[in-house]
RODO-2510 file (C-alpha; in nm, 4 decimals, decimal comma):
residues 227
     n   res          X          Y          Z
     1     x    12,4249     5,8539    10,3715
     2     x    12,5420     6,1557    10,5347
     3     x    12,5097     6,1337    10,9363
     4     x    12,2273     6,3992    11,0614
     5     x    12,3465     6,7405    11,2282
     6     x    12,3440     6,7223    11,5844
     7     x    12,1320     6,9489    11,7979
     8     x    12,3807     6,9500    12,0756
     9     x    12,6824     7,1137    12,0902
    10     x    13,0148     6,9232    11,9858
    11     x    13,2086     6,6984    12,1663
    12     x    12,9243     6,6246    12,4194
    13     x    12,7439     6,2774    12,4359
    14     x    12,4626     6,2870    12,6108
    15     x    12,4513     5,9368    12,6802
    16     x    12,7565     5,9899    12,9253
    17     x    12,5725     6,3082    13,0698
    18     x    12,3937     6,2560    13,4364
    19     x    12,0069     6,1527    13,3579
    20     x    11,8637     6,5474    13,4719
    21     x    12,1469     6,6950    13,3101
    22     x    12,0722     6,5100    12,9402
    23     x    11,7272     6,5448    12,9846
    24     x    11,7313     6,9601    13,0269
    25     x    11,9393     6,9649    12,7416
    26     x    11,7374     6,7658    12,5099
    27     x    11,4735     6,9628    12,6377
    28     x    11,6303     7,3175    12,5576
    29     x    11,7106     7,1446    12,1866
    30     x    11,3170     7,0862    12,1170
    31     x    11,1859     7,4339    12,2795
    32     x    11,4145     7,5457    11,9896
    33     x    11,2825     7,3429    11,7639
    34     x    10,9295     7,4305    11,8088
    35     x    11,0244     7,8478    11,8792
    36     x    11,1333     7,8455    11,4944
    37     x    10,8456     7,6221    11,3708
    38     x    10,6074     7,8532    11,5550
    39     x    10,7820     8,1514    11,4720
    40     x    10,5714     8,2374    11,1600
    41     x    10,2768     8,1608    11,3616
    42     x    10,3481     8,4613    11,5855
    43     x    10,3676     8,6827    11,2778
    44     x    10,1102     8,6087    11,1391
    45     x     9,8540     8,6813    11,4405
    46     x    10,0558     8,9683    11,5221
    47     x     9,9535     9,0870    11,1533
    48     x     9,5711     8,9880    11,1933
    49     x     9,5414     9,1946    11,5577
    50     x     9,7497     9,4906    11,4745
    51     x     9,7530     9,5143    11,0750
    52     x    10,1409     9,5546    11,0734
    53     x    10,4355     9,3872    11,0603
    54     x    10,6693     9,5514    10,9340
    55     x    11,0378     9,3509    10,8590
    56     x    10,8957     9,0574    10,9671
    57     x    10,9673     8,7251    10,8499
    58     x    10,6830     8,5003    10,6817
    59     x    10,8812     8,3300    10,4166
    60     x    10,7016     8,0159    10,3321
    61     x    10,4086     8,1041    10,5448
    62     x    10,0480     7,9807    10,4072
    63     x     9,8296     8,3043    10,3932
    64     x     9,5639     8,1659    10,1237
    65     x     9,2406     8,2433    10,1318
    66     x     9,3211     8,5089    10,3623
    67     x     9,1631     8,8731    10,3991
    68     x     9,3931     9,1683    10,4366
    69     x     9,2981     9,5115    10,4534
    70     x     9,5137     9,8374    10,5391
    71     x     9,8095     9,6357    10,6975
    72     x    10,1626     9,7221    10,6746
    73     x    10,3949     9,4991    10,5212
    74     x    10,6959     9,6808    10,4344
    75     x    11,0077     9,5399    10,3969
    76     x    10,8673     9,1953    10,5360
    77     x    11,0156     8,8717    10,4091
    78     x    10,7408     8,7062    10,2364
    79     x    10,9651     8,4682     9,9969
    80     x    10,8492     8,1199     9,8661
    81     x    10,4990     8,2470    10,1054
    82     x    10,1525     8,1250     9,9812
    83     x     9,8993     8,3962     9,9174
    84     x     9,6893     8,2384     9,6602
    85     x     9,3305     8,3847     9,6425
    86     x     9,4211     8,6111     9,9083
    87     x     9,2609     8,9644     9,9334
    88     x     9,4999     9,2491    10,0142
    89     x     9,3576     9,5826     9,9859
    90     x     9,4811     9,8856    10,0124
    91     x     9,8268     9,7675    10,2249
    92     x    10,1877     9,8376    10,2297
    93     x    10,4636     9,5949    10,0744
    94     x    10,6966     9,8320     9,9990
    95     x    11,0326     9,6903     9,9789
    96     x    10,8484     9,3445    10,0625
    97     x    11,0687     9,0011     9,9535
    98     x    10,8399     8,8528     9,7584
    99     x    11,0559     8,6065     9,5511
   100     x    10,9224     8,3378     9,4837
   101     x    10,6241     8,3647     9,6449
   102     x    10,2635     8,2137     9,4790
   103     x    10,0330     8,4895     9,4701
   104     x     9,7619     8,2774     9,2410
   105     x     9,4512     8,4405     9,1947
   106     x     9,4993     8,7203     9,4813
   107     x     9,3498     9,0167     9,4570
   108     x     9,5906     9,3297     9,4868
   109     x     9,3674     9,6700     9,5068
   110     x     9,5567     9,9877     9,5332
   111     x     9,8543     9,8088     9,7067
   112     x    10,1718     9,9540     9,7411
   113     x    10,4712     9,7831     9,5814
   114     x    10,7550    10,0302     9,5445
   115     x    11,0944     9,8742     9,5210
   116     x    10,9639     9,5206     9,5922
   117     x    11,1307     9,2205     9,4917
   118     x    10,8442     8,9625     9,3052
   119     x    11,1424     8,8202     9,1025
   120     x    11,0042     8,4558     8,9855
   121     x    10,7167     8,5189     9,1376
   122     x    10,3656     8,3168     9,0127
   123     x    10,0885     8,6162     8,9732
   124     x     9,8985     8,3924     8,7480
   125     x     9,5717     8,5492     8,7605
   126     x     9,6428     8,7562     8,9654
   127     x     9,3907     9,1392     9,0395
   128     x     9,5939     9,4431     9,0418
   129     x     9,3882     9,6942     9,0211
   130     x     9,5743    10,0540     9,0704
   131     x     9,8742     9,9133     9,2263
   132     x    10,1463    10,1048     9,2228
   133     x    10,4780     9,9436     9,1638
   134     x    10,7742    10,1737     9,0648
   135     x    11,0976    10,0145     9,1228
   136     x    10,9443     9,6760     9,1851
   137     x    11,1128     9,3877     9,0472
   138     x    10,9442     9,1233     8,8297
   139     x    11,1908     8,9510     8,6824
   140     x    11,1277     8,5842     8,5188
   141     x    10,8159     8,5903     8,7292
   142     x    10,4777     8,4599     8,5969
   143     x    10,1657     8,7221     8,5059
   144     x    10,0088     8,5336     8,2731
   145     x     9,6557     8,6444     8,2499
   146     x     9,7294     8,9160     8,5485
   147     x     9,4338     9,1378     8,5267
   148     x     9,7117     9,5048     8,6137
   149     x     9,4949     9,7955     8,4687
   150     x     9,5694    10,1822     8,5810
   151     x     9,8505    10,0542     8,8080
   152     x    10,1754    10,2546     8,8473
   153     x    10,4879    10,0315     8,6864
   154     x    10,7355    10,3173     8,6236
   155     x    11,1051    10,2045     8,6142
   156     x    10,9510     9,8472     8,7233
   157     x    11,1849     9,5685     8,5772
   158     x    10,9982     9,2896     8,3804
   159     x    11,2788     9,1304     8,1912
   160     x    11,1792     8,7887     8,0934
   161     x    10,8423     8,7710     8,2736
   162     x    10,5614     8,5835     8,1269
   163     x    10,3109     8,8483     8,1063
   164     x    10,0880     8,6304     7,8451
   165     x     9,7285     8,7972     7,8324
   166     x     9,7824     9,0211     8,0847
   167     x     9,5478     9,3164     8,0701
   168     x     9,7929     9,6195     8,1447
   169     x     9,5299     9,8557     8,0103
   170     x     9,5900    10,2795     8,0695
   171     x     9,8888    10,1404     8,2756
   172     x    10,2210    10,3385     8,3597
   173     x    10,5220    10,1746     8,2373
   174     x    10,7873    10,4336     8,1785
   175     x    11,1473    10,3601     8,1958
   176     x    11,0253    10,0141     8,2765
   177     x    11,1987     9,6738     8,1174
   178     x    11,0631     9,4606     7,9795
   179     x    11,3985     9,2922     7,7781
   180     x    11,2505     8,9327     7,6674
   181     x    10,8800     8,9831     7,8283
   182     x    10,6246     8,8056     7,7003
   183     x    10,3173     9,0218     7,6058
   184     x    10,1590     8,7960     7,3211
   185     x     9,7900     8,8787     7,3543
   186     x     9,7976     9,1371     7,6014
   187     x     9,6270     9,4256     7,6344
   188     x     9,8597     9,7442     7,6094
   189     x     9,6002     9,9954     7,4866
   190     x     9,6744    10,3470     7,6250
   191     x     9,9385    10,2061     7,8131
   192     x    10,2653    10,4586     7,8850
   193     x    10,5933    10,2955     7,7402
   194     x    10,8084    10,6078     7,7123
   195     x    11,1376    10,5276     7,7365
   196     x    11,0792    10,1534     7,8293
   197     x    11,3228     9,9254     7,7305
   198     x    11,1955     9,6338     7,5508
   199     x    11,4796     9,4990     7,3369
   200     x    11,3736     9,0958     7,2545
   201     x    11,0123     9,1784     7,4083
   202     x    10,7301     8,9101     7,2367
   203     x    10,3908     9,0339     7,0880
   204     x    10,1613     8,9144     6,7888
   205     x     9,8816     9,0128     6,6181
   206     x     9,6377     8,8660     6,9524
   207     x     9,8232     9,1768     7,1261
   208     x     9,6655     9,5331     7,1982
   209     x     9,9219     9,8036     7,1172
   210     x     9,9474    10,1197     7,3088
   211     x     9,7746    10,2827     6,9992
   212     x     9,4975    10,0441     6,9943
   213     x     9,6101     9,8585     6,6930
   214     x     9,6903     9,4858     6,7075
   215     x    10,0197     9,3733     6,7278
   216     x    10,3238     9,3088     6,6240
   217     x    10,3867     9,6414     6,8893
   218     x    10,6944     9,8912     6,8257
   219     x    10,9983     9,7315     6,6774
   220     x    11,0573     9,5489     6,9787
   221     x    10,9324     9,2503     6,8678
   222     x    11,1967     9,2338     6,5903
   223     x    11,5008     9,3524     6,8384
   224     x    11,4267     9,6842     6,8871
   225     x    11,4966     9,8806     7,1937
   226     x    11,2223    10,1476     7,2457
   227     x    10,8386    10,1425     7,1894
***
C-alpha cells in the first residue's frame, strides 16, 4: 500500500515539534483543507447574489435542480459539474469548460455557448432552445434525445457524438462536424448543413433529412464527406 502524502512539509516530524508549535501547524494544514473543500461553495453564492462569475472554478460542483437566469459564466471551469434539470436562461458560457460535465435534462434557452468545450459531455435530454453555439465543442459527448431546435451550431464540432433522436429542427450547422455522429432518428428537417463535414456520420430511414425526406441523409451515411 502506498504510504499517504503528508500535509506537512518534508523532513519535519511533528511528534518531535514543541506541543503549541505542532498544534498551529496541524492547524494551518486543516484551514487548508477545508479553504479548498469550501472553495466551490464561495462560487457558487457569489454566482446566486451577483449573477456572474466569470473564470471561476466549479468543476465538480452540484448545481441540479438549480435556477439560473442572466448570469455570466464565461470562461468558468465547470468540468465533471452536475447541472442536471437545471434551468439556465438566457446566460453566458462562452468559452465555459464544460467537459465532462452532466447536464441531464437542463434546460438551455437562448444561452450562449461560443467556443465552449462540452467534449464528453451527457446532454441527454437536454432543452436547447435557440442556443447559440459556434465554435463549441461536442465531441464524443452524449445528445441523445436533446431537444436543439433554431439554435446556432456553425463550425460547432460533433465528431462522434451520440446525437440519437435529437430534434435539431431549422438548426444552423454550417461548417460544423459531425465525422462519426450519430443522427439515427433525428430530426434534421430544414436544418443548414452547408459545408458540414460528415464523413462516417449514421442515419436511417427513422431520420428527418434536411429536405424533409426520411433517411438514409446525403451520402454521408455511406462515407461521404458533404451533405
Amino acid at each position: 500500500m502506498r504510504p499517504r502524502a503528508s500535509l506537512l512539509p518534508t523532513g519535519i516530524d511533528v511528534g518531535r515539534l514543541p506541543h503549541d508549535t505542532g498544534r498551529g501547524i496541524l492547524s494551518a494544514a486543516l484551514i487548508c483543507i477545508a479553504g479548498t473543500a469550501h472553495a466551490g461553495a464561495a462560487e457558487i453564492e457569489r454566482l446566486k447574489s451577483t449573477h456572474a462569475c466569470v473564470e471561476c472554478d466549479l468543476s465538480g460542483d452540484d448545481l441540479t435542480q438549480v435556477t439560473l437566469m442572466h448570469v455570466d459564466l464565461s470562461r468558468a471551469n465547470l468540468s465533471g459539474a452536475r447541472l442536471d434539470g437545471t434551468s439556465m436562461i438566457n446566460s453566458n458560457l462562452s468559452g465555459a469548460d464544460l467537459t465532462g460535465a452532466s447536464l441531464v435534462g437542463t434546460t438551455l434557452g437562448g444561452v450562449m455557448l461560443a467556443e465552449a468545450d462540452l467534449t464528453g459531455a451527457d446532454l441527454s435530454g437536454a432543452i436547447m432552445v435557440m442556443v447559440h453555439s459556434p465554435g463549441a465543442i461536442f465531441d464524443g459527448a452524449n445528445l441523445t434525445g436533446a431537444q436543439a431546435p433554431t439554435s446556432d451550431f456553425e463550425g460547432a464540432s460533433f465528431r462522434e457524438a451520440r446525437m440519437a433522436g435529437a430534434d435539431l429542427y431549422s438548426s444552423a450547422l454550417f461548417f460544423a462536424d459531425l465525422s462519426g455522429a450519430d443522427l439515427r432518428g433525428a430530426d434534421l428537417n430544414a436544418s443548414d448543413f452547408d459545408q458540414a463535414v460528415t464523413e462516417g456520420t449514421v442515419t436511417d430511414q427513422q431520420t428527418v433529412c434536411p429536405d424533409r425526406e426520411p433517411g438514409p441523409c446525403w451520402a454521408a451515411s455511406a462515407g461521404g464527406t458533404d451533405p
